[in-house]
C-alpha positions as semicolon CSV with decimal commas, in nm:
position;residue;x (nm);y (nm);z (nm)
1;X;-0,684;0,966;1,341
2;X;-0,965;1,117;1,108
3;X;-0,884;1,201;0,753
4;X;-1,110;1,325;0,538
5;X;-1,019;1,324;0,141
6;X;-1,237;1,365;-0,134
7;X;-1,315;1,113;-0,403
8;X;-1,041;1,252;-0,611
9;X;-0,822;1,257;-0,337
10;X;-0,901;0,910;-0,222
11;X;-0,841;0,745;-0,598
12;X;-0,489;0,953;-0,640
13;X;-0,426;0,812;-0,297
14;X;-0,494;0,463;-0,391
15;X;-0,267;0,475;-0,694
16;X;-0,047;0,568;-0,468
17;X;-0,069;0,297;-0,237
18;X;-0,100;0,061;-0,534
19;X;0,218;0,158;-0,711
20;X;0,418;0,178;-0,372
21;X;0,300;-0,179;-0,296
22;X;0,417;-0,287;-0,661
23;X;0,723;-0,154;-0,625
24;X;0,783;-0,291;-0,308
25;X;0,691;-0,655;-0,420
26;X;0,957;-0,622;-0,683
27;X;1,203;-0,501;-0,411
28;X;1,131;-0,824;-0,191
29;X;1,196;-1,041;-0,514
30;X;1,545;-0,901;-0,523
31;X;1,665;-0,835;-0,182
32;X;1,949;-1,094;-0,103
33;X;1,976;-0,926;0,242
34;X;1,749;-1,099;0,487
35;X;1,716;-0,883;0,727
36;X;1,576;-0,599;0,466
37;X;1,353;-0,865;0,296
38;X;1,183;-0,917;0,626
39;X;1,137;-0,562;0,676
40;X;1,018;-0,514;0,308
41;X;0,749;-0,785;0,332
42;X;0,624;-0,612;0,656
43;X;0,599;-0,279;0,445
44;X;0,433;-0,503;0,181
45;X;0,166;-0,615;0,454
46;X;0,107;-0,289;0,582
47;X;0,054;-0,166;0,218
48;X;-0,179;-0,385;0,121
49;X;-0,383;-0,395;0,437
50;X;-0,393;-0,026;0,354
51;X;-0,502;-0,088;0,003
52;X;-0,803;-0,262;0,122
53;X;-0,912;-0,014;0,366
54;X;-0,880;0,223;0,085
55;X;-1,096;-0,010;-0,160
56;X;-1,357;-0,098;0,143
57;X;-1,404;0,278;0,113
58;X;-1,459;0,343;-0,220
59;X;-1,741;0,109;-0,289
60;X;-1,879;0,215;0,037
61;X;-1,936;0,566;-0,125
């Protein structure tokens, strides 16, 4: 898959990601249920390995 955003695009998109990825931190800290923990901190991963991509390609440009 090819997406092409422009630097606006990509920062508002990285906030996004960012704030998501905070929010779902905080969500792992309070889960009891371990079952939905486990899912949330493989969300969490896939966040933040998005993130990165997404910071990789700023200072690329």
């Amino acid at each position: 898959m090819i997406l092409e955003l422009n630097p606006e695009e990509a920062e508002n998109l990285l906030r996004l990601v960012e704030a998501a990825l905070a929010d779902t931190r905080v969500e792992v800290r309070r889960t009891d249920n371990p079952e939905w923990k486990d899912e949330l901190s493989r969300h969490e991963k896939d966040l933040a390995a998005l993130r990165d991509r997404l910071q990789l390609l700023r200072k690329a440009a």
